[in-house]
C-alpha positions as CSV (number, residue, x, y, z in Angstrom):
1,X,34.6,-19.3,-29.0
2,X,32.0,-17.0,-28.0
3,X,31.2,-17.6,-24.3
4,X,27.9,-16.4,-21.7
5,X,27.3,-16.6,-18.4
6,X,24.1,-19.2,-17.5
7,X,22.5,-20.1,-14.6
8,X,21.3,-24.1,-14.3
9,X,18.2,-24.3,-14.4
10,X,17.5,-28.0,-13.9
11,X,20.0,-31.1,-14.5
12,X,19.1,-34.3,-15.6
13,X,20.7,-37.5,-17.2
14,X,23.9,-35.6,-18.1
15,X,21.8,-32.6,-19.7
16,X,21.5,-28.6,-18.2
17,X,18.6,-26.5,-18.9
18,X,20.6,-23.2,-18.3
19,X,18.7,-19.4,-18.9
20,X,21.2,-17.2,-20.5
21,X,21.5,-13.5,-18.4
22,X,20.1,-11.6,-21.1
23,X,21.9,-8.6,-22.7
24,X,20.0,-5.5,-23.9
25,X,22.0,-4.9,-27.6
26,X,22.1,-1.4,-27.6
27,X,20.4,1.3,-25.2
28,X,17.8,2.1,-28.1
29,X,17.0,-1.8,-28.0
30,X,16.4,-1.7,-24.2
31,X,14.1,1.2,-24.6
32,X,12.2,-0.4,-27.7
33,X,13.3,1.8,-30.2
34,X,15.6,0.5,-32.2
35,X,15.7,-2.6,-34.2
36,X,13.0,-4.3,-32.7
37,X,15.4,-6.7,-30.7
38,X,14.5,-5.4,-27.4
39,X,10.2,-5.6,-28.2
40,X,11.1,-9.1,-29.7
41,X,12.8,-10.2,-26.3
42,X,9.9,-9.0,-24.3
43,X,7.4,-10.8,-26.5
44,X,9.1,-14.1,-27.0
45,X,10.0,-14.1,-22.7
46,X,11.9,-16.7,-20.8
47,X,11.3,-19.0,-24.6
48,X,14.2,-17.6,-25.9
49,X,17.3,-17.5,-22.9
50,X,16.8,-21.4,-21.9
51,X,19.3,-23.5,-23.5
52,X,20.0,-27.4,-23.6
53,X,23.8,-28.0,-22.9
54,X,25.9,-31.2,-22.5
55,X,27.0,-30.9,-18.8
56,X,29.9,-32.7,-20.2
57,X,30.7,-34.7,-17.1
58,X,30.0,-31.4,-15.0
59,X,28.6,-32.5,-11.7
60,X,26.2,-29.1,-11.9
61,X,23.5,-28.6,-10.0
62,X,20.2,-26.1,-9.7
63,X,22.0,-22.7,-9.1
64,X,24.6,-23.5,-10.4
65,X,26.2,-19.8,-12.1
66,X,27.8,-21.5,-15.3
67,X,30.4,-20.3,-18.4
68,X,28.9,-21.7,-22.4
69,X,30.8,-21.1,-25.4
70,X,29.7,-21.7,-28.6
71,X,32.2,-22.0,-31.6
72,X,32.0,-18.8,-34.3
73,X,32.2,-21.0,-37.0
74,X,28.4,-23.1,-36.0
75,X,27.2,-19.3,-35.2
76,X,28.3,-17.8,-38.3
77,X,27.2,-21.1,-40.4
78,X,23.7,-21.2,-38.7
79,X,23.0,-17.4,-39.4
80,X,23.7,-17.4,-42.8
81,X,21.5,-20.6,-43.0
82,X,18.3,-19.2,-41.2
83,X,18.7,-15.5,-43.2
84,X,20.7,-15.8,-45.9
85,X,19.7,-19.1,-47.8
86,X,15.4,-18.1,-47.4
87,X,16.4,-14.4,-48.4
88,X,18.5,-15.8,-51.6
89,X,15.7,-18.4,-52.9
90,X,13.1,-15.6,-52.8
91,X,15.0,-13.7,-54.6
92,X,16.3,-16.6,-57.2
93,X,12.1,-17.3,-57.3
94,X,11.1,-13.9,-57.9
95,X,13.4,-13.1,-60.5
96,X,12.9,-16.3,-62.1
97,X,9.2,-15.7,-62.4
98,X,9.7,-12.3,-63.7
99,X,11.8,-13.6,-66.4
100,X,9.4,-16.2,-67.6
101,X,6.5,-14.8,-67.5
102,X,4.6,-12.9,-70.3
103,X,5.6,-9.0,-69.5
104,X,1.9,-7.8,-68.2
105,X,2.0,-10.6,-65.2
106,X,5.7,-10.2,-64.7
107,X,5.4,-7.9,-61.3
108,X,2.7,-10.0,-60.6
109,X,4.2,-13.3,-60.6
110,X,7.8,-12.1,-59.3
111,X,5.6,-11.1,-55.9
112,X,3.7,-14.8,-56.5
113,X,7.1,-16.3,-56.8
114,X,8.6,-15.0,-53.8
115,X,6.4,-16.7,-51.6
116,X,7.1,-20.7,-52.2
117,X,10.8,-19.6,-52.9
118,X,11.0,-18.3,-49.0
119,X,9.7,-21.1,-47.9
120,X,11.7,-23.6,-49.4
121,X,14.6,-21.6,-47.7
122,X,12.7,-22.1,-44.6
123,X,12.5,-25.9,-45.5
124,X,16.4,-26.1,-46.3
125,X,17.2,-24.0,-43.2
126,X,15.4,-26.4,-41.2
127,X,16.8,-29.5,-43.0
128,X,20.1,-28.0,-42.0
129,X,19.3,-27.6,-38.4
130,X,17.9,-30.9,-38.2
131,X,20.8,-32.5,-39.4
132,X,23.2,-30.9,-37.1
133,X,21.3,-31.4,-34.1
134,X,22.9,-32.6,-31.3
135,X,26.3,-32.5,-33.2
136,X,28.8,-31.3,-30.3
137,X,29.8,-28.4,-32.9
138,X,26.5,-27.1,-33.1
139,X,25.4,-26.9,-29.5
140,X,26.8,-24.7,-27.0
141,X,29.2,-26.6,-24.0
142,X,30.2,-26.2,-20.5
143,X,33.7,-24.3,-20.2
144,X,33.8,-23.9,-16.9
145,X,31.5,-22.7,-13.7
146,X,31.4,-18.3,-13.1
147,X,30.4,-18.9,-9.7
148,X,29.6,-22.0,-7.6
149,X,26.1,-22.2,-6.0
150,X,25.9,-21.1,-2.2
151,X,27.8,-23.5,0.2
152,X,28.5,-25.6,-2.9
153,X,32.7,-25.3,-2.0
154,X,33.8,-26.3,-5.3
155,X,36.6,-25.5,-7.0
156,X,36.4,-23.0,-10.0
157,X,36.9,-25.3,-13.4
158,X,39.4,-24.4,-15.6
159,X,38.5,-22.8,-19.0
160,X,38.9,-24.4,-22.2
161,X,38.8,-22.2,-25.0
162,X,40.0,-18.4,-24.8
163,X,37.1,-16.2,-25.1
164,X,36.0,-13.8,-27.7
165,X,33.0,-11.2,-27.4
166,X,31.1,-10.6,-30.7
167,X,28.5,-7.8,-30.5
């Protein structure tokens, strides 16, 4: 299980809205120049660290410095959907159309090609999200509290699942 350190942000009918501390990748990301991941967090904002988690009978509150794990398998299953599946049916498309069509439009319709075959990778990617939404697999969960809010006096909770870093 992979697990992050959150902050609740607002709690409501047994649902957290929890922003992630956010983690420059590399020092090259947090300067901007390296893969892009450190301009794409500055461009996308707050969008991108607040996630929806089960509080899971929790009593959490606003403040509230919390542990979320998220299983490897939904990670690793979910990233190969969202990149891998689009990248392979571009591909499958281009090379299809190059194959069938008459050798002078062959470049022409491989580059054509590739276009509806990434998005119909989109489309299954999404189809695949959509269908595992909400699934308790698929969505991170409460494994226990980092830090109780100020003058909160609660007890730490104990942690469920071991954790594992992947960077």
């Amino acid at each position: 299980m992979i697990i992050e350190t959150a902050r609740v942000l607002r709690v409501a009918q047994g649902v957290a809205w929890v922003s992630c501390d956010s983690h420059a990748g590399c020092q090259r990301c947090a300067e901007g120049r390296g893969c892009g991941g450190g301009v794409l967090g500055r461009l996308l904002g707050e969008r991108l660290r607040e996630v929806r988690v089960d509080t899971a009978g929790h009593a959490l509150k606003t403040g509230d410095r919390i542990r979320i794990g998220l299983s490897e398998t939904a990670l690793l299953q979910s990233s190969l959907m969202m990149y891998l599946v689009p990248l392979l049916t571009m591909l499958v498309a281009a090379i299809a159309a190059r194959l069938l069509a008459p050798v002078a439009w062959s470049e022409a319709a491989s580059v054509v090609a590739a276009v509806p075959g990434l998005l119909a990778g989109l489309v299954m990617a999404r189809n695949f999200g959509r269908r595992r939404h909400g699934r308790a697999a698929f969505s991170p969960q409460v494994v226990g509290m980092a830090e109780p809010a100020s003058g909160s006096g609660r007890r730490e909770l104990p942690i469920v699942a071991r954790a594992s870093r992947a960077r």
